[in-house]
C-alpha positions in Angstrom: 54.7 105.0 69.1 54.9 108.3 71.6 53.2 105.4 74.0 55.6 102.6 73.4 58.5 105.3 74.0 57.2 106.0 77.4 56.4 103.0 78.7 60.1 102.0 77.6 61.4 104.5 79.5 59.1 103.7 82.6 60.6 99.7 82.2 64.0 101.1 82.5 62.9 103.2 85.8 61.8 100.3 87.0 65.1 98.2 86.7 67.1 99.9 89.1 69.1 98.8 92.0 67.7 95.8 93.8 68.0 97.6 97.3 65.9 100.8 97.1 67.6 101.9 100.4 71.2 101.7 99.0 71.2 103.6 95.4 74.3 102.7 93.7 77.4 105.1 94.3 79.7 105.5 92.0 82.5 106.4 94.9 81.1 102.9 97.1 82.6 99.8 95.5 79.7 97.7 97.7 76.9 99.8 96.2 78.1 98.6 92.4 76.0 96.4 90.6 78.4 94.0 88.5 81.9 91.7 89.3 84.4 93.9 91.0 87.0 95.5 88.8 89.7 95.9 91.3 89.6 99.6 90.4 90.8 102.5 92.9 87.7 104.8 94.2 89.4 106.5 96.1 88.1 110.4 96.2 90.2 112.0 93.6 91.8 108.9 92.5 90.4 108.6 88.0 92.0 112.3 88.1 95.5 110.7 88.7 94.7 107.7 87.4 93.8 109.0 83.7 97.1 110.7 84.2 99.1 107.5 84.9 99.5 104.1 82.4 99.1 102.0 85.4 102.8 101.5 86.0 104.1 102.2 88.9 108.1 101.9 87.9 109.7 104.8 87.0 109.0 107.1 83.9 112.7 107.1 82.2 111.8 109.7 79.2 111.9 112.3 82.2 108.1 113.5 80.8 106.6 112.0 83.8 102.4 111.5 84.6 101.5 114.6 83.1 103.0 113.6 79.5 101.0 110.3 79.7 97.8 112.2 79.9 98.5 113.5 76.3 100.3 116.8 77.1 102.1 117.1 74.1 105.1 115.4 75.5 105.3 118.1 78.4 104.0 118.3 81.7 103.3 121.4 84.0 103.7 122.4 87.2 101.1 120.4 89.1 101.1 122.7 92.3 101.9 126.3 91.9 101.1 127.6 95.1 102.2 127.2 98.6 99.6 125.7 100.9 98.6 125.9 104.5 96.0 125.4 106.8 94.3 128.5 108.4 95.5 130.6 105.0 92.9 131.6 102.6 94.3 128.7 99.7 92.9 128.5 96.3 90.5 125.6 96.8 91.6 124.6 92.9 95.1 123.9 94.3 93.9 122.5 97.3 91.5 119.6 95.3 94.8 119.0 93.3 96.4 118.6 97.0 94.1 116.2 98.0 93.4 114.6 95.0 97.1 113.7 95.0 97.6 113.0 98.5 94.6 109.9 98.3 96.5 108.7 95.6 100.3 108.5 96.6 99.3 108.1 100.0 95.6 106.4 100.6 94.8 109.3 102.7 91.4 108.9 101.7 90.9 112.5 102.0 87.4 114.4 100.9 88.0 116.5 98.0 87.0 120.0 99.8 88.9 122.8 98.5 89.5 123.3 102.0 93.1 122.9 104.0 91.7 121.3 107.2 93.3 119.5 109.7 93.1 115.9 108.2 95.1 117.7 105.1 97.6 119.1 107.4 98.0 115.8 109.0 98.6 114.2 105.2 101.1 116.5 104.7 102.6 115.8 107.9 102.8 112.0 106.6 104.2 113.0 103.4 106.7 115.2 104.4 108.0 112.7 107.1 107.8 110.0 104.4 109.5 111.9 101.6 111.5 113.8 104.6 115.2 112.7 102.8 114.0 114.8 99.8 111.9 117.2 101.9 112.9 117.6 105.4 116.6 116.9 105.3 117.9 119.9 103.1 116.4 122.3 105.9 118.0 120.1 108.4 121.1 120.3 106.0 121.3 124.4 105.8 120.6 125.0 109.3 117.2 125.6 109.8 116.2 122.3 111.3 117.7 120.2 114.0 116.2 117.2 113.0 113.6 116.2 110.4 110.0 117.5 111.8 106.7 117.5 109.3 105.3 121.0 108.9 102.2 120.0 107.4 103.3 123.2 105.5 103.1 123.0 101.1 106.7 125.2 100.7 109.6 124.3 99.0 110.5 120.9 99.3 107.2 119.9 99.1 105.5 121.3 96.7 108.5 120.8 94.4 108.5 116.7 95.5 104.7 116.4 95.0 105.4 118.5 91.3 108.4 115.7 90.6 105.9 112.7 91.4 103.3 114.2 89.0 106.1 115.1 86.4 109.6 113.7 86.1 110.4 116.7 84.2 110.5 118.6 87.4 113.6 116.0 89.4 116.2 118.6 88.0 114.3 121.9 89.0 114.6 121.1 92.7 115.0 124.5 95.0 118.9 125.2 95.5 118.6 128.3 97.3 116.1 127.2 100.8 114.4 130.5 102.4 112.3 130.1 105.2 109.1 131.7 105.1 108.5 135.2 106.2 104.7 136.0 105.6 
């Protein structure tokens, strides 16, 4: 019986991928065995995704993503720290950066824990695509000229990136805008 168990186990070895040189990877749509689902694989992308029903439309109950992941009908703050290349970040926030930048905006970013450049420059993109709910209040209180990505996670845009992930946080948008002094 202890035989029949191994050699079992030893038949299942053997039924692996049909290309040795390419093992499957579960992040590689080509390396899947089986029809393709259609499903995201982007880095970072299930995290979101298990948050979201798969609608894209607006959540109207104001409880947002995070209420859809089974929350107890509330959501928290996504981000609660400001983020910026070249400062020592928490790399948790910085995954949950990432994470959200490859799915809101492809960026198809590694999920690092680090604030590199190619984060900086997806926050750039954000910011400048968001910049009516992110840029222009600065621009609107004086301490802009014109709308110009910081690649900087202040503010605007951490609150916008907190509002995306949970509706809840549309009406807790910053009234009083300080620059930073740090």
């Amino acid at each position: 019986s202890e035989d029949n168990d191994f050699m079992n186990k030893e038949d299942d070895v053997a039924e692996g991928p049909e290309n040795p040189e390419k093992p499957e990877d579960p992040e590689d749509p080509e390396t899947l065995e089986g029809p393709d689902t259609g499903e995201d694989t982007r880095p970072g992308g299930q995290f979101l995704r298990d948050m979201s029903t798969g609608d894209d439309s607006d959540d109207s109950d104001g409880e947002g993503l995070g209420a859809q992941a089974g929350f107890g009908g509330q959501c928290g703050e996504y981000l609660t720290d400001h983020l910026r290349r070249g400062w020592n970040n928490d790399q948790m926030e910085v995954m949950k950066l990432q994470t959200f930048l490859n799915v809101f905006t492809d960026a198809n970013l590694p999920l690092t824990g680090t604030f590199d450049r190619a984060t900086e420059q997806a926050v750039d993109s954000f910011q400048m695509q968001y910049s009516n709910d992110i840029l222009n209040p600065w621009v609107n209180e004086g301490f802009m000229d014109a709308p110009e990505s910081t690649g900087f996670v202040y503010l605007m845009t951490r609150w916008k990136i907190n509002s995306m992930v949970c509706n809840a946080f549309l009406d807790q948008r910053p009234e009083a805008l300080t620059p930073y002094s740090g």
